[in-house]
C-alpha positions as CSV (number, residue, x, y, z in Angstrom):
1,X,57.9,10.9,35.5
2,X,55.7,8.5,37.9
3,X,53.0,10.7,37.4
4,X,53.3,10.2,33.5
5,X,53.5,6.2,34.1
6,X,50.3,6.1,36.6
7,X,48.6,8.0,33.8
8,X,49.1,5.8,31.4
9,X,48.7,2.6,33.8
10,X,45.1,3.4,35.5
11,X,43.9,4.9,31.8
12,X,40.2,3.5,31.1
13,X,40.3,-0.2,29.3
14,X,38.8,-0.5,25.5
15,X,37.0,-3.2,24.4
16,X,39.8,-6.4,24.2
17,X,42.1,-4.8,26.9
18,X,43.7,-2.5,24.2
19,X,44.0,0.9,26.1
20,X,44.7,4.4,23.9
21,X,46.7,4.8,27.0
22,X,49.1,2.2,28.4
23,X,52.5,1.8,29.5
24,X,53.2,0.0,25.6
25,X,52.1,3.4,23.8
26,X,54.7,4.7,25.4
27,X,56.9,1.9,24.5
28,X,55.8,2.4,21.0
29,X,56.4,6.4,20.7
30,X,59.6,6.2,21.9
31,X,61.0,3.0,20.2
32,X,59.7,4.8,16.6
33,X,61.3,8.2,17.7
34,X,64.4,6.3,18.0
35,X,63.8,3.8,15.1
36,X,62.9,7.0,13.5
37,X,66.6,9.2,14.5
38,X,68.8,6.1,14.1
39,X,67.7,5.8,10.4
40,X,68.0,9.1,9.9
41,X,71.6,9.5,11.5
42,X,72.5,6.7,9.2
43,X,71.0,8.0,6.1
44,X,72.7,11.1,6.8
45,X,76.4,9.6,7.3
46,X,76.3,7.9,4.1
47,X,75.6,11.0,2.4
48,X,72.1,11.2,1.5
49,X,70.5,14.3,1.6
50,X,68.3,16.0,4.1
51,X,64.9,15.3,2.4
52,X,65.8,11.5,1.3
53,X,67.3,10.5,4.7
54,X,63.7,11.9,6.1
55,X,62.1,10.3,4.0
56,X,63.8,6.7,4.2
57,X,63.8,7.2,7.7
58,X,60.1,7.3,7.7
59,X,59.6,4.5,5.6
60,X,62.5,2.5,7.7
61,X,59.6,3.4,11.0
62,X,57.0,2.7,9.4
63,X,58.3,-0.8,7.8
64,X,59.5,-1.8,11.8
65,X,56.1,-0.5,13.3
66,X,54.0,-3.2,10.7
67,X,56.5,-5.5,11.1
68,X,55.8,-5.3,15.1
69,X,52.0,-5.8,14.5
70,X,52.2,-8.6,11.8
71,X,54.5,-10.5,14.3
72,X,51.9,-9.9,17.0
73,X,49.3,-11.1,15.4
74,X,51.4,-14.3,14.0
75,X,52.3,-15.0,17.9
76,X,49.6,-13.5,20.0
77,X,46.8,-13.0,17.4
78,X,46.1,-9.3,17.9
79,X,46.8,-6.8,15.5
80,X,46.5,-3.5,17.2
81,X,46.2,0.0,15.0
82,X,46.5,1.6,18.5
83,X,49.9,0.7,18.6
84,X,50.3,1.3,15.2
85,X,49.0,4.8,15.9
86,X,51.8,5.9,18.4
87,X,54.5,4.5,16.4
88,X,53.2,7.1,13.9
89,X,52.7,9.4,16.2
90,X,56.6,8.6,17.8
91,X,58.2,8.7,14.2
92,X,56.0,12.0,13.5
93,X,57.5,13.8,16.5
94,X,60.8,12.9,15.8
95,X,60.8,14.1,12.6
96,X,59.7,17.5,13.4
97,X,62.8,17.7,15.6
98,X,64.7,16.4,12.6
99,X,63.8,18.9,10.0
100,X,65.7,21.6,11.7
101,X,69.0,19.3,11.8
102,X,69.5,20.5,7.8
103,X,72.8,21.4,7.2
């Protein structure tokens, strides 16, 4: 695992310190994988179906990722589609474990 975090911590700097690779992607890939399984799990409990609780779910990730970004940029004024990108990406891979939880 440190190896994984020194990775991300010495990856090169983009223009306006925004790295592709950086201890907060990973911050943002999980928190959406979880974002992403917690609104499933809820979806689910209440009795939607498979396909709707997938689908809410993603919207639910998606909805929390912006929501990150637009309070960023209201507080820190940066707006970054980077992070945007691996809350995508972080929803995304939960899901594919997701769609073989049908039952």
């Amino acid at each position: 695992m440190r190896r994984f975090w020194l990775v991300f911590s010495f990856a090169p700097t983009i223009a306006g310190g925004d790295r592709w690779f950086a201890p907060d992607k990973v911050e943002h890939f999980l928190s959406s994988a979880f974002v992403q399984s917690m609104s499933y799990g809820a979806l689910r409990t209440t009795g939607v179906s498979h396909r709707a609780s997938l689908a809410g779910a993603s919207l639910t990730t998606l909805t929390v990722g912006v929501g990150k970004e637009v309070h960023d940029l209201h507080v820190k004024s940066e707006f970054s589609l980077r992070d945007l990108t691996w809350d995508v990406v972080g929803g995304a891979a939960a899901t594919v474990l997701l769609v073989r939880t049908e039952r």
